[in-house]
N, C-alpha and C positions, 0 to 999 in steps of 0.2 A: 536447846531451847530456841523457838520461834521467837523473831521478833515483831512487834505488834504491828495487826495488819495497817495499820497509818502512817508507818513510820517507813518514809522508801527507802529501799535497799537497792543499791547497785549490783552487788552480788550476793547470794545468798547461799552456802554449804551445809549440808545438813547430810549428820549419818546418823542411823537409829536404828535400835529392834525392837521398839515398840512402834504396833501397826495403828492407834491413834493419832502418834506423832506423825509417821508417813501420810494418812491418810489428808492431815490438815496440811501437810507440808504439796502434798499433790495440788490440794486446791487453793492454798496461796498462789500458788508457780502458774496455775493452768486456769481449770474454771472447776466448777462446783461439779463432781463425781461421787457415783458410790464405789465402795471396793470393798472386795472378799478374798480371801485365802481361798487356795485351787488346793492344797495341801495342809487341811491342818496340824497335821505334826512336824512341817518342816519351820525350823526356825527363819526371821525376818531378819533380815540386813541390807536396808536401805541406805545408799547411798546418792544423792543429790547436791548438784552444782551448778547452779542459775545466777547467770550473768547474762543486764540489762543492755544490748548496744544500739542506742538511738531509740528507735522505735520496738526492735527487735528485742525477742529474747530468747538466748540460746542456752541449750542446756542440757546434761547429760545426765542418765537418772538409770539406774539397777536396784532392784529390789531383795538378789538373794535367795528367791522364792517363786514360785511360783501363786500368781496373782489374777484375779478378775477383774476389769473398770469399765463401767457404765457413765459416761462424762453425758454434762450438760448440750444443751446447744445450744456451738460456738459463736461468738463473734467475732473468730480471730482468726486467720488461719493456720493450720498445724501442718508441720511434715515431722515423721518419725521416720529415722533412718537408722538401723544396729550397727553398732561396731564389734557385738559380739550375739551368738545367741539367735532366738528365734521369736517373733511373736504375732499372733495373729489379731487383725481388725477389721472388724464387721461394721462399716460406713452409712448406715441408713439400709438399703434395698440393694444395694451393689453384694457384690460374688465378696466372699472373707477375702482381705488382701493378706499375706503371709510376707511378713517384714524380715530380711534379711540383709547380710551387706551386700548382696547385689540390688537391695529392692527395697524402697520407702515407699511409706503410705502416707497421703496428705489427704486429709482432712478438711471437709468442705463447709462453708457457715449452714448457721440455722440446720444441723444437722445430729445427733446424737449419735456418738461411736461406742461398739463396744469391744476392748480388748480382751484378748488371754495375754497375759504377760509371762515368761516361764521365767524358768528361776536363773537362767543363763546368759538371760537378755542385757544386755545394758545400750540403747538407745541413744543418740542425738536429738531431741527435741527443738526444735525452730519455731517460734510465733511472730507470728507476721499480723501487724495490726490493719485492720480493714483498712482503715484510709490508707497509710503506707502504701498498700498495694494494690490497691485497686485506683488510685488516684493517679502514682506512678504510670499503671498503664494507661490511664486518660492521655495521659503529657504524651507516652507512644505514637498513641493513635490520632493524637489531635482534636478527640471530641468526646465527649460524656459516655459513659457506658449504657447501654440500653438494659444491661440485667447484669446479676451478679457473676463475678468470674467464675468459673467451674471446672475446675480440674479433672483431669482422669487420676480417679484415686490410689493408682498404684505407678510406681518412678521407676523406670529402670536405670541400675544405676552401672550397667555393663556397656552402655554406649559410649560415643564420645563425648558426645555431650553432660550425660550421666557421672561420667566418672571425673568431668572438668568439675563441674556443682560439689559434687560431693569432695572432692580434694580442698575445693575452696569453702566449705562447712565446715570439714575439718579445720583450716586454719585459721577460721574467726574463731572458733570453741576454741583452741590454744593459747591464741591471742589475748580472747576475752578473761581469761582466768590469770594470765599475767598481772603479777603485782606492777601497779605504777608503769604498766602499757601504754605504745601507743593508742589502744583502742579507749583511755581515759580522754583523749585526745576529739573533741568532737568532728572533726574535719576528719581524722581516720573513722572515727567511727560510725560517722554518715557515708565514706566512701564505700567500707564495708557493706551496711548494710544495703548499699544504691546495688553493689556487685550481687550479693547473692541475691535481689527482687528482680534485677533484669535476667541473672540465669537460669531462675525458677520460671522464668514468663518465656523463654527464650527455649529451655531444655524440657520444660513438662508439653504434653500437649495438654488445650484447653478450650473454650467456646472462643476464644477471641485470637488464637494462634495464628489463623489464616489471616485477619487482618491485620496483624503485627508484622508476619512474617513478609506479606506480598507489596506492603505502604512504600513505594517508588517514588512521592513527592520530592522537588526540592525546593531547599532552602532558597532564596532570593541572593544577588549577592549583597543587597544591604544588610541584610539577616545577617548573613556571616559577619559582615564588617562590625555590625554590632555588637554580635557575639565575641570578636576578637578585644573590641576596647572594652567590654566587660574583663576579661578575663586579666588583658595588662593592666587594669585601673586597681582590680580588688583579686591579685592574685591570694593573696592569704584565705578567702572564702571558702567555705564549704560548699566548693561546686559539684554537680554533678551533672551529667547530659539532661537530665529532666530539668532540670532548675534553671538553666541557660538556655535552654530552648523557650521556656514559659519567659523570660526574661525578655525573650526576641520577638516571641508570637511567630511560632510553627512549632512544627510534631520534631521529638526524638532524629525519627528516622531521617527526618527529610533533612535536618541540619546536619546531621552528618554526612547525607549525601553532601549537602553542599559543602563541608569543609571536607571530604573529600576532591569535589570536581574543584575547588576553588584554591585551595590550599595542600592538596594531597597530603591529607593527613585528618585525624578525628578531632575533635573539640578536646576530649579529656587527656589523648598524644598533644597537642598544642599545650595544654596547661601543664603537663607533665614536664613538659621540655622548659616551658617560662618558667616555673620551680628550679628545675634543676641550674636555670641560669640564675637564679636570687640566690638561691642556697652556695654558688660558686662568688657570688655577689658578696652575700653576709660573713662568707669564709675569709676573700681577701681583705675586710675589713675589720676583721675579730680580732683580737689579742690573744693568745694560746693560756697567758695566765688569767686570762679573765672568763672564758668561755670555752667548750669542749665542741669535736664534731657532732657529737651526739646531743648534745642541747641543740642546736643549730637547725639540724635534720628533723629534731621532733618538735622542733615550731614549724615548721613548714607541713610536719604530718605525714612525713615518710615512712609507711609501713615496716616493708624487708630491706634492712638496713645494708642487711649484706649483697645484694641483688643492686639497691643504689648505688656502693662503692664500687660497684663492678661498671656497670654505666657512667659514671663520673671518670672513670683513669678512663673509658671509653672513648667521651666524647673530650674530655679535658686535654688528657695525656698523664696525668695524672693522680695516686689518692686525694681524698678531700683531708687526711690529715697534713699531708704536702702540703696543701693549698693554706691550710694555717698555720704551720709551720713557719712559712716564710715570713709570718708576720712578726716582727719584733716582742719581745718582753719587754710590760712598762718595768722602768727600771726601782729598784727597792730601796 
C-alpha cells in the first residue's frame, strides 16, 4: 500500500504484482508516465526502493517483466544505470541508447523518453533536482549559465572515470537504504550527494565540460584565508567546495587552485583533516561509559567508518578506541 501523496517519505519500498500499483508507484518516485506490458502473459513482480538523500533520489527499481514507459517531461535530471539486465531508451530525436552495466543513459529536461524495460533489467535510478545541479555548476564556473546543461545521453561506464561514478552510485544506494545511517545524517548526506553532482559534471561530457574543465583562475590569498577561518570557526557545517567558494566570492575551481598553491592541499583535505583533529579532540575528552567511538564519528559525519580508523592509527599512532580508552570510567 502507497502512502499518500502528501505525506513525505524518506524512503519508500514497494513490491507488487499488480501493474496499477506499479504503475502509481513509478509516478510517485519519478513524474507522470504511461506504461504497458511488452508481454502479456508474463507475470509482474515489481520490486522498488527509493531513498530521499538531500536533494537527490536514488533508487533501484525491476519489474520482473518485460515493460514499455512513455514519461513526462522532465524537470529533473535522470541517469539509469543496470546492475542487471538490459534496456533500451529513446531520448527525444537521439539514436536508442541501450542501457547496460557498462552504459547509462541520462535523461535531459523538457524532454520526453521512451523505454523498453525487459524483464531482467533491474536499474539504479538517480534524480537530480534542477537547481542542485545546475546551480552547483554556476559556483564551478563563477557565473550564471547561459542555457540549460545538456548532456550526452549515453555514459560510459568502462572508463576511469565511468567506473569511479558508478562505484560511487553504488555506495550511496547501499548507504542510503541503511537503517539509521550515516546518510540520516545531513552533513553526510549533503556530502554525498555534492560527490556524485560534481562526478556527473566531471565524468559525463556536456555543453558546459570545456568551461569547467579548462577554468585556470585563482583564488586570491585572502580568499583562502577566508575560506580557512570559515572552516576552523564552523567546522561541524555541512560544507562543500561549492558552498565555501560562494562564502569567499570566487569559482570552485579557482579556490582550489589557490588552496592548492597556497596551502598544498584542497579546501575539503583541509576540512577533512580539521575533523579528524576534533574527532581526536572529542575522543580524549569522552568517558568510554558515557559515549562510544562510533557516536563520536557520526556527529562529525564520518561516512566509511572503517577507512577512518585506518587513517586515524595513521596519522595518530593509534585506534580511536585507544584514544578513549585511555580516559577514565566516572566511577559507580
Amino acid at each position: 500500500m502507497l502512502p499518500d501523496d502528501d505525506v513525505p517519505v524518506r524512503r519508500l519500498v514497494v513490491r507488487t504484482t499488480d501493474f496499477d500499483e506499479a504503475h502509481r508507484t513509478m509516478e510517485r518516485v519519478f513524474l507522470p508516465m504511461a506504461m504497458w506490458p511488452m508481454e502479456p502473459l508474463t507475470a509482474l513482480d515489481m520490486r522498488l526502493d527509493s531513498t530521499q538523500v538531500d536533494d537527490t533520489t536514488t533508487s533501484v527499481v525491476r519489474f520482473g517483466r518485460y515493460v514499455g514507459l512513455r514519461t513526462a517531461e522532465a524537470d529533473s535530471y535522470h541517469v539509469a544505470a543496470p546492475v542487471s539486465g538490459v534496456a533500451e531508451s529513446r531520448i527525444g530525436r537521439h539514436e536508442p541508447v541501450e542501457t547496460t552495466q557498462d552504459r547509462a543513459a541520462i535523461f535531459p529536461l523538457d524532454v520526453p523518453v521512451d523505454i523498453r524495460w525487459r524483464g531482467d533489467c533491474a536499474q539504479m535510478c538517480l534524480d537530480f533536482s534542477r537547481v542542485a545541479l545546475e546551480l552547483r555548476l554556476e559556483q564551478h564556473l563563477d557565473r550564471p549559465l547561459k542555457g540549460s546543461l545538456i548532456f550526452s545521453p549515453a555514459m560510459d561506464l568502462t572508463t576511469p572515470k565511468g567506473r569511479s561514478w558508478s562505484r560511487m552510485l553504488r555506495l550511496a544506494n547501499r548507504e542510503a537504504r541503511r537503517e539509521q545511517g550515516l546518510l540520516d545524517h545531513p552533513l553526510a548526506a549533503k556530502s554525498v550527494e555534492a560527490a556524485l553532482v560534481d562526478g556527473l559534471l566531471l565524468a559525463q561530457p556536456h555543453n558546459y565540460s570545456a568551461a569547467l574543465l579548462h577554468d585556470t583562475r585563482i583564488a586570491p590569498p585572502r580568499a583562502v584565508r577566508e575560506a580557512v577561518e570559515l572552516l576552523e570557526t564552523y567546522p561541524d557545517r555541512a560544507w562543500s567546495a561549492p558552498a565555501l567558494a560562494s562564502h569567499v566570492h570566487v569559482s570552485v575551481r579557482a579556490l582550489q587552485e589557490g588552496f592548492r598553491r597556497s596551502l598544498d592541499t584542497t579546501p575539503m583535505r583541509y576540512l577533512r583533516e580539521l575533523r579528524l583533529r576534533k574527532v581526536r579532540e572529542d575522543l580524549m575528552a569522552a568517558t568510554p561509559d558515557v559515549t562510544t567511538v562510533g557516536a563520536i564519528v557520526h556527529r562529525w559525519g564520518i561516512l566509511n567508518q572503517g577507512r577512518y580508523a585506518a587513517t586515524y592509527r595513521t596519522r595518530f599512532g593509534e585506534a580511536p578506541s585507544e584514544t578513549l580508552r585511555k580516559r577514565p570510567s566516572i566511577p559507580s
